[in-house]
N, C-alpha and C positions, 0 to 999 in steps of 0.2 A: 280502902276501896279494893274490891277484888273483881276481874276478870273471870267472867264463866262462859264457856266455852262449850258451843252443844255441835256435835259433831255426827255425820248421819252420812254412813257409807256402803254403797251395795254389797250384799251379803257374799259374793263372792268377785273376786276370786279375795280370798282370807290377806292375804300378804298385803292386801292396801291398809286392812284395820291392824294389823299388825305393823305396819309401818308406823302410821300414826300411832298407836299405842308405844312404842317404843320410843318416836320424838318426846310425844309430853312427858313420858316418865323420865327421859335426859333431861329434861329442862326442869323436873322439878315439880310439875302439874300435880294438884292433887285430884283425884279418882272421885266421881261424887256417884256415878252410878252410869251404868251402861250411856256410853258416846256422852257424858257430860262431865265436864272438867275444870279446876280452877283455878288461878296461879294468883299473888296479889301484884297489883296492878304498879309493878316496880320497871323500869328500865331493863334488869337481869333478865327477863320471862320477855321480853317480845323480840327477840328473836326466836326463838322455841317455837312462840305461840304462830309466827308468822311463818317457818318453817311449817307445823303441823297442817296449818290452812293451807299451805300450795301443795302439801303432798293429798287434804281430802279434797282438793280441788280437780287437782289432776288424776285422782281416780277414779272423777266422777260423780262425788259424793258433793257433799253441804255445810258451811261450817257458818257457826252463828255465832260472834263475839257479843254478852253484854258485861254491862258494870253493874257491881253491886255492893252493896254492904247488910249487914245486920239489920235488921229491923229492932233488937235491942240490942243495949250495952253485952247482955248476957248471948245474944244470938252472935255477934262478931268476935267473943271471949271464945265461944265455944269451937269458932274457924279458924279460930287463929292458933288453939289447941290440935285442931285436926289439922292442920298443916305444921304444926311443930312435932309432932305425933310422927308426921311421915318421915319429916327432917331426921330423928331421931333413930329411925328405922336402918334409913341410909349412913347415919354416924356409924350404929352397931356393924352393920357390912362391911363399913371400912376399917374400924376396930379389928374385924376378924379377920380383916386380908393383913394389916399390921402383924398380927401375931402371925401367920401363914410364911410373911414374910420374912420376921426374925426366926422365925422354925426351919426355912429352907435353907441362909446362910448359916446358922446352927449346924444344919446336918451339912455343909460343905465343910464347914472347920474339921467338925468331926471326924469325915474321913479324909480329909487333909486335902480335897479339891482346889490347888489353888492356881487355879491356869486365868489368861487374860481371857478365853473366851467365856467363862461363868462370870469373870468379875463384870463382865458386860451386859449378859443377860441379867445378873441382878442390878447393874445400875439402869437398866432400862425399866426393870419391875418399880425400881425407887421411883421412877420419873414418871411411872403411870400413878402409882399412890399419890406422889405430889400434883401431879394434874386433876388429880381426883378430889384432893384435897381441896384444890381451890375452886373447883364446882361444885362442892358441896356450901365449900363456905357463902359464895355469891350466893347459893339459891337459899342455902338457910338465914333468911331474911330478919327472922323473930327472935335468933337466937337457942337454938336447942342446945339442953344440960349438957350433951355429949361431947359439942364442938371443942371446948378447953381441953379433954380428954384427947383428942383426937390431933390438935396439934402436939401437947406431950408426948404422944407418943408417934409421930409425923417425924419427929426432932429423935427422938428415939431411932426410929429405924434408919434414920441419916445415920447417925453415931454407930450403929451397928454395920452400916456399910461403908462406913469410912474405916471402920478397924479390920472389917474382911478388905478391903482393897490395900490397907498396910500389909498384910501379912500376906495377900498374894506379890505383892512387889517383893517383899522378901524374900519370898520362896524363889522370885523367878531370878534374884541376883546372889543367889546364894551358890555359891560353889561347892559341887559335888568331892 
């Protein structure tokens, strides 16, 4: 069962549709076509969906929740592709900020950066990946190919910032 969500807000000023645009896409919504949207009808998606309706409420606007499903076996195969589709989308972005990641402690090694205030702004980047992580996984519902990949290397960039936090302790007890 899936949640479709038809939303309908005055044309200006721009920053209420972008508001809402920007809630459903954190929760995970998928994009069905101008102000129509649809998450499946799981516990993880209503708060999102209840968020999006008080902000096109309060600007004014119109939100319409119904329920739905497929009309075939092959119509419900086909939405549950397009929302594993999007999941998969969001795996790859956070794949890339993974690698972004090990790239930036990389070039710290490199040039020997090993003060406590970097090891902190990377253990804060770790904590948004990890946060990231686990809102993907909540929203990716179906399962997308990517997800196994994506904790691997989750556990990865731990392990690469547990060895740059070694050797900045090192550095900073090492006598000159």
């Amino acid at each position: 069962m899936w949640l479709i969500l038809v939303i309908k807000l005055p044309a200006e000023p721009s920053r209420h549709r972008v508001a809402v645009w920007r809630e459903l896409r954190k929760a995970g919504a998928l994009s069905l076509g101008q102000g129509i949207w649809a998450v499946p009808e799981v516990p993880v998606f209503a708060d999102g969906v209840r968020r999006a309706l008080a902000l096109t409420e309060g600007a004014g606007g119109q939100g319409v929740t119904l329920q739905a499903s497929g009309r075939t076996a092959e119509d419900a195969a086909r939405f549950q592709e397009m929302f594993t589709a999007a999941r998969s989308e969001d795996w790859a972005e956070f794949l890339a900020d993974c690698g972004k990641f090990e790239e930036e402690i990389a070039k710290e090694i490199r040039i020997g950066k090993f003060t406590l205030a970097e090891l902190e702004e990377e253990e804060q980047s770790l904590e948004r990946l990890r946060r990231w992580h686990r809102d993907l996984t909540a929203r990716d519902v179906f399962g997308a190919p990517e997800a196994a990949e994506a904790a691997t290397r989750l556990k990865r960039c731990e392990a690469v910032c547990e060895d740059y936090a070694e050797r900045v302790f090192a550095a900073l007890h090492t006598t000159s």
